[in-house]
Structures are given as C-alpha cells and as structure tokens.
C-alpha positions in Angstrom: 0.0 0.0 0.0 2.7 2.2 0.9 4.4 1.7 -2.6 1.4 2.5 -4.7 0.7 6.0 -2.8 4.6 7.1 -2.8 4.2 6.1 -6.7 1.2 8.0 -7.3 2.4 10.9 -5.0 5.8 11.0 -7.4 3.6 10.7 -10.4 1.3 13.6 -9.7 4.9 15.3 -8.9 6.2 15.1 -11.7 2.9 16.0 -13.2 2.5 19.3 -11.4 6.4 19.9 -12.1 5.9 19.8 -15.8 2.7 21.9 -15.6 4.4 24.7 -13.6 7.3 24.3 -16.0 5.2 24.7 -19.1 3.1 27.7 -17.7 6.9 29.8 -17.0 7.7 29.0 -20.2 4.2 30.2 -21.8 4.5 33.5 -19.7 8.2 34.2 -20.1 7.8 33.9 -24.1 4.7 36.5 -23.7 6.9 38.8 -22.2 9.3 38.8 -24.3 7.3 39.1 -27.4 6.6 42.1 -29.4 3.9 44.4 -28.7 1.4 46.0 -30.9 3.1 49.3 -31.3 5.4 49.6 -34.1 7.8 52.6 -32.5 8.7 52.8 -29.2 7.2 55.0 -27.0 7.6 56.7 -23.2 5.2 57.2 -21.3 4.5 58.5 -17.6 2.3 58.3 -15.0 1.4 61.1 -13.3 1.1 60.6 -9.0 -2.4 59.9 -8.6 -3.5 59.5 -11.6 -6.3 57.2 -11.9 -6.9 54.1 -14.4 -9.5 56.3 -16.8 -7.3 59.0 -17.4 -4.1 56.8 -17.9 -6.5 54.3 -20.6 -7.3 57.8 -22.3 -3.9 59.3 -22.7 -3.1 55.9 -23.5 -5.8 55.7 -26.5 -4.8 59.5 -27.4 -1.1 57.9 -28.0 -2.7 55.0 -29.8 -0.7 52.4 -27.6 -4.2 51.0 -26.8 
C-alpha cells in the first residue's frame, strides 16, 4: 500500500512539475514578445492618476 501512494504521489509530482514548468515557459515567451506598437514610445504616469485618465492618454497615443 505504501508503494502505490509514494508512486502515485511521485507521479502527480512530476505532473504538477511539468505543468508549472510549461506555464513559465508560456509566460516568459509572452513577455518577451513584441507588442502592438510599431515605434517605441515613453510614457508617464502622473502621481495619482487614476486608471481612466491613464487608458485615455493611453488611447490618445494609440498604444491601446
């Protein structure tokens, strides 16, 4: 009995592991990817600013 629930408790290990692994993977490569803009562009934040007026001078720059 003991055998049977190390080896499934190793399986669903490994499982998990390779899961995990895949998901890093998935995220780090949609990092690193190229956005939608075609020329780079700077843009700042102004302190306490909220999330409407940052999506509109967002869409004025057309990074949205």
């Amino acid at each position: 009995m003991w055998r049977s629930l190390a080896s499934n408790a190793l399986t669903l290990f490994i499982v998990v592991f390779v899961l995990i692994a895949g998901l890093i993977t998935w995220g780090q490569q949609r990092y690193v990817a190229p956005g939608p803009l075609t020329q780079t562009i700077c843009f700042k934040v102004g302190k306490g600013a909220t999330m409407s007026a940052v999506s509109s001078a967002l869409q004025q720059q057309g990074a949205v």
